[in-house]
C-alpha positions as CSV (number, residue, x, y, z in Angstrom):
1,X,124.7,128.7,68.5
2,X,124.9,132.3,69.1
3,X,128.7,132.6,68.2
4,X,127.6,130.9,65.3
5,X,125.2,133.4,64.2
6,X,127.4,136.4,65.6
7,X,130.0,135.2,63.1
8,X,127.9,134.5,60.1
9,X,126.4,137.9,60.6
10,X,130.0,139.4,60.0
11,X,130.7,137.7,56.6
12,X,127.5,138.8,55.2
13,X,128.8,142.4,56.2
14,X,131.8,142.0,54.5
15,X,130.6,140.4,51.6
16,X,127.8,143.0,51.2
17,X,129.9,145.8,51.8
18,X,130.5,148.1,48.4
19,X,133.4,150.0,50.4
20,X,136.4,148.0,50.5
21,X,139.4,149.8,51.4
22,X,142.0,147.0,51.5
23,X,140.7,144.4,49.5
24,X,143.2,142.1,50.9
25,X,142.7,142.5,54.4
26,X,139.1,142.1,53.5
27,X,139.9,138.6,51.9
28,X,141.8,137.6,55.0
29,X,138.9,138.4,57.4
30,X,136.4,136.2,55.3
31,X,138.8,133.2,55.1
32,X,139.6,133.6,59.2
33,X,135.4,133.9,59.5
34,X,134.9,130.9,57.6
35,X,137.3,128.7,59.2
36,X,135.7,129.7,62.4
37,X,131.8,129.2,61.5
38,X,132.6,125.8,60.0
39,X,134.8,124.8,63.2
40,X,131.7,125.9,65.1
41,X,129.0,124.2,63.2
42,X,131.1,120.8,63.7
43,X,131.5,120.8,67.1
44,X,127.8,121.5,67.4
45,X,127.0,119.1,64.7
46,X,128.9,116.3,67.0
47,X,127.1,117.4,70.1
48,X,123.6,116.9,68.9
49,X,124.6,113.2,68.2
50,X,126.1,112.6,71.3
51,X,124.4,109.2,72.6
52,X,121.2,109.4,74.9
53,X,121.5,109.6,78.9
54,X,120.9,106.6,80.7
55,X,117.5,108.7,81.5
56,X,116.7,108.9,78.3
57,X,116.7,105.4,77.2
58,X,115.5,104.0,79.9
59,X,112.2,106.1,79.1
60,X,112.3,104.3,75.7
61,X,112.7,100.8,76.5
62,X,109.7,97.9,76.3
63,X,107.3,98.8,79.3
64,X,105.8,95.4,81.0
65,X,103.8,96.1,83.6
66,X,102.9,99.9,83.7
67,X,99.4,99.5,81.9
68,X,98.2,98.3,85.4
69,X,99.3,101.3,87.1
70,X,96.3,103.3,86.9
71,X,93.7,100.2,88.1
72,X,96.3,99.5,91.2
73,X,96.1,102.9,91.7
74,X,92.2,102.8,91.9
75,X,91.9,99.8,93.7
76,X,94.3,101.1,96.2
77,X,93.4,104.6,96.7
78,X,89.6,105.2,95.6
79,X,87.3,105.3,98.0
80,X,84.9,104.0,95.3
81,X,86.8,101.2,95.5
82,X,85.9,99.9,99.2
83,X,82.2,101.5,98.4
84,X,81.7,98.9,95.7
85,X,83.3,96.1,97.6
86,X,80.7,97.3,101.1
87,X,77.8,97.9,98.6
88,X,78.0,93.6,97.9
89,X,78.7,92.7,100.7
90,X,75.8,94.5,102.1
91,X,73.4,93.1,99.3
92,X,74.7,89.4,99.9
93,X,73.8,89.9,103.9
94,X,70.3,91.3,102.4
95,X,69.7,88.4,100.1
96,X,71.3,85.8,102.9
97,X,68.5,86.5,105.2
98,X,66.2,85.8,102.3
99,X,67.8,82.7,101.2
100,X,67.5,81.0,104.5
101,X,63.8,81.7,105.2
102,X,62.9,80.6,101.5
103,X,65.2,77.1,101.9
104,X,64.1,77.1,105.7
105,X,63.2,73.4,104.8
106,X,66.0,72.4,102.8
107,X,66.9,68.6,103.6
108,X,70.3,69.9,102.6
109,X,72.4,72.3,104.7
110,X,72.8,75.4,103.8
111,X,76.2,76.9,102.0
112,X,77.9,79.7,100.6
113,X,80.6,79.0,97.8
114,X,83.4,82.3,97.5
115,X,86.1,83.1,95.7
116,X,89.4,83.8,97.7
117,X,91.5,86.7,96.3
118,X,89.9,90.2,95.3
119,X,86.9,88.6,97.1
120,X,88.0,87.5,100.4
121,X,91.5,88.8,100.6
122,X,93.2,91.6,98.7
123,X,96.2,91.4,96.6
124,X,96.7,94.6,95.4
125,X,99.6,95.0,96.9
126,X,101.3,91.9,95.1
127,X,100.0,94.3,91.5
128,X,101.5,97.3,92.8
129,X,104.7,95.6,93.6
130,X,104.7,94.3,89.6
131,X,103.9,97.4,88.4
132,X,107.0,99.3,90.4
133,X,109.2,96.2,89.6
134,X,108.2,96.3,86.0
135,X,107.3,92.5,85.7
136,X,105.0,90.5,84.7
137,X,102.8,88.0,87.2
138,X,104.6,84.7,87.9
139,X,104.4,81.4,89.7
140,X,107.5,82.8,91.9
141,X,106.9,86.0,92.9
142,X,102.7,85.3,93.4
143,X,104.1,82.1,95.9
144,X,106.9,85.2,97.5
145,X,103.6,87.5,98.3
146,X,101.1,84.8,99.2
147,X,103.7,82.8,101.6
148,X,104.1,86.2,103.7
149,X,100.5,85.6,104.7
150,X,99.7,89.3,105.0
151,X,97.0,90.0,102.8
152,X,94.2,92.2,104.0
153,X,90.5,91.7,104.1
154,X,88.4,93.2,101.1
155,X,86.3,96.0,102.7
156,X,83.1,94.0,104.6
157,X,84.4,90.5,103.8
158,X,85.0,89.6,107.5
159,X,81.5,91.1,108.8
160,X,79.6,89.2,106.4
161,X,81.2,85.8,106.2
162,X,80.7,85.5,109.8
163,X,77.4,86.7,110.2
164,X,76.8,83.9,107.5
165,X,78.9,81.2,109.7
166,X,76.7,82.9,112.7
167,X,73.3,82.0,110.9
168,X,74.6,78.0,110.5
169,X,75.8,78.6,107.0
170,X,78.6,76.6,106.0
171,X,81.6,78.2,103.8
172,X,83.3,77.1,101.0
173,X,86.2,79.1,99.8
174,X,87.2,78.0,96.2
175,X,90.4,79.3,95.0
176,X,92.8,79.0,91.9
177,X,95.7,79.5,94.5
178,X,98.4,76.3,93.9
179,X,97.7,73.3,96.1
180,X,101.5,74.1,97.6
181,X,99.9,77.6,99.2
182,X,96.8,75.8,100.6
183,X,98.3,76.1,104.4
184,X,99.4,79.7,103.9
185,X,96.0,81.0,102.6
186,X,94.4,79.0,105.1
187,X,96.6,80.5,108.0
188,X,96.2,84.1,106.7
189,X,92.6,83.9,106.4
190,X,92.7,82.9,110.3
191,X,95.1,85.7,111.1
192,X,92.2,87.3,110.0
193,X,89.8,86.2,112.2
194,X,87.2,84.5,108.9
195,X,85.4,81.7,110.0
196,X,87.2,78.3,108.3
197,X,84.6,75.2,110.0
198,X,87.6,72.6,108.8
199,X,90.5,72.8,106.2
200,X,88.7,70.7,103.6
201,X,86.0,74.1,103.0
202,X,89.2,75.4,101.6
203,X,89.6,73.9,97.9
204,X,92.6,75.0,96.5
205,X,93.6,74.2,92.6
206,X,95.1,71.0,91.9
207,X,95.0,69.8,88.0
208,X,93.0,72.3,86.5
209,X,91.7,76.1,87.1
210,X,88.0,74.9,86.4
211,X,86.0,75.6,89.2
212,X,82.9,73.2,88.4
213,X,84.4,70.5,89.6
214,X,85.0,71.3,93.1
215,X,81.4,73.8,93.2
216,X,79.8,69.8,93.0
217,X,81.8,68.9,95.4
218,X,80.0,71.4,97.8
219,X,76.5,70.6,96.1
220,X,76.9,67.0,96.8
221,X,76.7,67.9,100.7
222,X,74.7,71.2,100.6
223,X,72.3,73.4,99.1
224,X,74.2,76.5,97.6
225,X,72.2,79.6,98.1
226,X,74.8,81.8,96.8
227,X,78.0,82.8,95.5
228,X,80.5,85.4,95.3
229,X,83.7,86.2,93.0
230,X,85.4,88.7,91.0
231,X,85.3,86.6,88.1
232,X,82.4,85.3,86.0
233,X,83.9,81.9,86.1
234,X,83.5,82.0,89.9
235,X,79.8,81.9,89.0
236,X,79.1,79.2,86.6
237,X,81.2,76.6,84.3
238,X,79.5,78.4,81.5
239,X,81.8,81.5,81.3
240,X,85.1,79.1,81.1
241,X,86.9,80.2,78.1
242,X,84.7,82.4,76.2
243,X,85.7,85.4,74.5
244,X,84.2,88.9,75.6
245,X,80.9,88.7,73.3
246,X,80.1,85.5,74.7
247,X,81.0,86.3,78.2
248,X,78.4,89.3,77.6
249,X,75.9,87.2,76.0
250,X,76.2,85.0,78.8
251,X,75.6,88.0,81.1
252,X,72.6,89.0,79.9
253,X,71.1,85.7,79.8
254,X,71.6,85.3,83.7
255,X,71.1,89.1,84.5
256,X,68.4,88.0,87.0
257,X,71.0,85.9,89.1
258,X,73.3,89.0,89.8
259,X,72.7,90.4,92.9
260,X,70.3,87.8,94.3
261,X,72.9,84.3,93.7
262,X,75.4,86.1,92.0
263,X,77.7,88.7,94.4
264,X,80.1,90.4,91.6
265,X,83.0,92.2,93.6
266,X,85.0,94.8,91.9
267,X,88.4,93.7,90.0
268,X,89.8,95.6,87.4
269,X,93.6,94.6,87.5
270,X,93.6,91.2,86.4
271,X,91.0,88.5,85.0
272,X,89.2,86.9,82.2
273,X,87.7,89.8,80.8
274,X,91.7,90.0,79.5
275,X,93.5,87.2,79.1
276,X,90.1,85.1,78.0
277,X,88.7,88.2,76.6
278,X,90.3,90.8,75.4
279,X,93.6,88.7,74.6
280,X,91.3,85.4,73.7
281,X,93.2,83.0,75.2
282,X,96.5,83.8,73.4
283,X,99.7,83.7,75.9
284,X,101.8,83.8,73.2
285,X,102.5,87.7,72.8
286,X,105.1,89.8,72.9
287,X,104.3,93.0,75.1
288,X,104.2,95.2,72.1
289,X,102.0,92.7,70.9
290,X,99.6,93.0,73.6
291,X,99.5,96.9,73.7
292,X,98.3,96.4,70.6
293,X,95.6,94.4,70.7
294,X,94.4,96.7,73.9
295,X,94.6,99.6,72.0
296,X,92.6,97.9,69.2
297,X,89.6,97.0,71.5
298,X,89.3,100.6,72.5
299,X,85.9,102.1,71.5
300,X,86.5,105.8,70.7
301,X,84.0,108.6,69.1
């Protein structure tokens, strides 16, 4: 480009000049200066529409699984994180002692009914592994992780469930994990030293996700004094396919139950609040799709 300019810069002298002592010569420059200029501007005409870098259009292509980035990133590396998860864990120990001297006469026995992953066992790294892959969750790669049976313990899971199976409690663990991975989530949770009385206390999903069915099952047998999740619907049948007003309606109507019954652990990569909530149930859309619907449940200033 600075050839180019250098070389417009001399026409405009020779154009301008009011001396012109061979007028022929003169005509002979302007044509040779032309020639050049134009031949210059092509070639840099054809080089700013040579095609991207492989760099470059990799940058533009149809991201997947990078709005989860920053909540793996949270979940993994905040230290706010494992203070949330200690912070219930220590309330539900506080509120277990209370339980058992207020049902200390309960013809039932007593029982705890918990969620399994994000509440008993974390999966993060299965999320982190999508988001650096670049792919959705699927029924292939979720079996992959969950058959490695290496999940860790969420921070003060394994002190309190057995203090509880210390004070006589009996533990359910109700989990949406397939029936096919009931062995390996039963044999990681071992490795991990939780207290499992018998394999049926694990009740993993067979026909359908609802988890009312199999919370009777418990009740039946024992009196629940509490329960813990990541997700509303590990609470109550109630919060089952509601959209995010009702789920906050809902909320508010049983505020009294969280933190007494209710143990809430912290889960912000994955849940109802989005694909019941935010998304409303819709599985249909394209990934644009969904950035656009996130971006149009943002509440700005």
């Amino acid at each position: 480009m600075g050839l180019f300019l250098f070389l417009r810069l001399q026409l405009n002298l020779l154009l301008c000049s009011q001396i012109i002592p061979d007028q022929k010569m003169t005509y002979k420059h302007i044509s040779l200066l032309i020639f050049i200029a134009l031949s210059f501007q092509s070639c840099v005409t054809l080089n700013e529409k040579e095609p991207k870098s492989e760099t470059d259009s990799e940058s533009t292509k149809e991201q997947i699984a990078q709005h989860m980035m920053q909540s793996v990133l949270w979940t993994q590396n905040a230290a706010e994180f494992e203070a949330l998860s200690h912070q219930a864990f220590n309330v539900a120990k506080y509120r277990l002692d209370e339980m058992i001297a207020e049902n200390s006469n309960s013809d039932k026995p007593l029982a705890i009914v918990t969620d399994v992953d994000e509440t008993v066992l974390d999966n993060s790294p299965y999320n982190a592994q999508l988001v650096l892959d670049d792919k959705n969750y699927n029924r292939e790669t979720w079996i992959e992780w969950s058959e490695k049976r290496i999940a860790e313990p969420m921070p003060g899971a394994l002190d309190f469930f057995n203090y509880a199976h210390e004070q006589g409690v009996e533990i359910f663990y109700i989990t949406n994990r397939y029936d096919t991975l009931k062995q390996a989530t039963i044999d990681n949770m071992k490795k991990l030293g939780f207290p499992i009385s018998d394999n049926s206390k694990v009740m993993t999903k067979d026909t359908t996700s609802a988890k009312g069915p199999r919370r009777k099952i418990a009740k039946d047998t024992h009196e629940i004094v509490m329960l813990l999740g990541d997700n509303l619907a590990d609470f109550s049948s109630a919060f089952d396919d509601q959209t995010t007003e009702k789920r906050s309606d809902l909320v508010d109507s049983l505020k009294s139950e969280f933190g007494k019954r209710f143990i809430v652990l912290p889960n912000v990569m994955y849940g109802d609040w989005e694909t019941e909530g935010v998304f409303e149930s819709n599985f249909s859309y394209s990934e644009a799709q969904k950035d656009s619907v996130r971006r149009s449940k943002l509440n700005g200033y």
